[in-house]
Every structure is written in C-alpha cells, then in structure tokens.
N, C-alpha and C positions, 0 to 999 in steps of 0.2 A: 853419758849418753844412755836415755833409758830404754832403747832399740837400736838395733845394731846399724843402722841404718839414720839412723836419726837424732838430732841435736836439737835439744829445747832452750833454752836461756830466754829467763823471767829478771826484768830489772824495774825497781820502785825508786824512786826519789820523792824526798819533798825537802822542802827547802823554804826558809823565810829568812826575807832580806829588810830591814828597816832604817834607816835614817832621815837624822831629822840636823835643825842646826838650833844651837844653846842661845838662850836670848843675852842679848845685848844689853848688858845692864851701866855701862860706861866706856868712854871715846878717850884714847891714851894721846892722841895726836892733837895736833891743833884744827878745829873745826875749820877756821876762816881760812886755810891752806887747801880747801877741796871745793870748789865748789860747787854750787845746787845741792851739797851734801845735807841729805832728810836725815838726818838721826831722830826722829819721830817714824816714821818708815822703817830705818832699819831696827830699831827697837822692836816693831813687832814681827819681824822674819820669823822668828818659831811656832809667831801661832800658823801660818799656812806651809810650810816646809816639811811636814809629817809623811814619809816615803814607806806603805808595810804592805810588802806583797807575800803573797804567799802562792807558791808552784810543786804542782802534784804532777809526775809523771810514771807512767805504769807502761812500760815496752816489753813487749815477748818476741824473742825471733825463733822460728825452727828453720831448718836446712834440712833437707831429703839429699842423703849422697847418691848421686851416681855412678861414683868412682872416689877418688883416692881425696884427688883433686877438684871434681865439679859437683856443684852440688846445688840442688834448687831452693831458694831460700825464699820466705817469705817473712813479711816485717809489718809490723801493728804496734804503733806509738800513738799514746793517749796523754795529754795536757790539759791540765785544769789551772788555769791563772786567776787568783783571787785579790782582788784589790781593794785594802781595809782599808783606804784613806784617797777615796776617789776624789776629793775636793781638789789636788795637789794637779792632775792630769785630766781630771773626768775618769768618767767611768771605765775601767779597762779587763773588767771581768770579762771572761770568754770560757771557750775550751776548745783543744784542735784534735781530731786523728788523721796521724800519716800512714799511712802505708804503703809497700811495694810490695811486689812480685819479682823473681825474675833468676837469671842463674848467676855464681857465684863460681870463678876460676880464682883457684890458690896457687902460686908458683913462685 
C-alpha cells in the first residue's frame, strides 16, 4: 500500500488464442455410407477455418479505506480485441472501458 490509507493494483494481460483445422488430405470410411457427403468441400476447410485473436487488458483499481472494513473503491478496465483473421467471423475488432464507482464491505 503506497499510503496508508490507500490500495493501488495495476493488472495487464494479453493473450493470443489461434486455431484452425489441418486439411483433409484422405477419407478412411466408406464414402457411399454418408450421404450428400462433399469431400471436395471438406477438402478445403483449412483454407477458411483460420481463428487468431489477439486481447490486451490493462485494469487498475484503487480503494480509499474508511475503516478496517469499508472502503471506497473505484475500477477502470480497458480491452482491446484484435482480430487477424476477420474472414472467419467478420470483422470483430473493437475496444471496451468498464468502469465503476462505489463502496466495498469486507466481512
């Protein structure tokens, strides 16, 4: 606590998450046993199945105590969501900030 009185906490993440699916290079099963089954179709599932996001989050909260127990806290969360492979969903680039106000009973 760098005041007596006071609690800062600083938190970063980032995070990348990717998958995709390996192409289909041969059918172990019997074709004529499925039907409408496209293996022309699913042959090419890898080339649009490519999933790479990438998420930045930077959140700070302080807390003013008033006592032991209550204390006034205030919170500021920042999100940046990047989407390298918008073909899969559309474009899903953004960014959000949440924040609150308010008090904080510990018991």
């Amino acid at each position: 606590m760098p005041f007596e009185n006071v609690e800062i906490n600083l938190t970063a993440s980032v995070s990348n998450a990717k998958a995709h699916f390996d192409p289909i290079t041969h059918w172990d099963g019997d074709i004529e046993a499925i039907p409408h089954l496209d293996f022309e179709g699913y042959s090419e599932i890898d080339t649009y199945s490519d999933l790479d996001f990438n998420v930045l989050q930077v959140k700070t909260e302080i807390y003013y105590y008033l006592t032991k127990d209550l204390s006034i806290m205030a919170v500021l969360d920042y999100n940046k969501f990047t989407d390298d492979a918008p073909y899969v969903y559309g474009d899903q680039d953004g960014k959000w900030v949440y924040g609150k106000l308010g008090f904080r009973l510990l018991f």
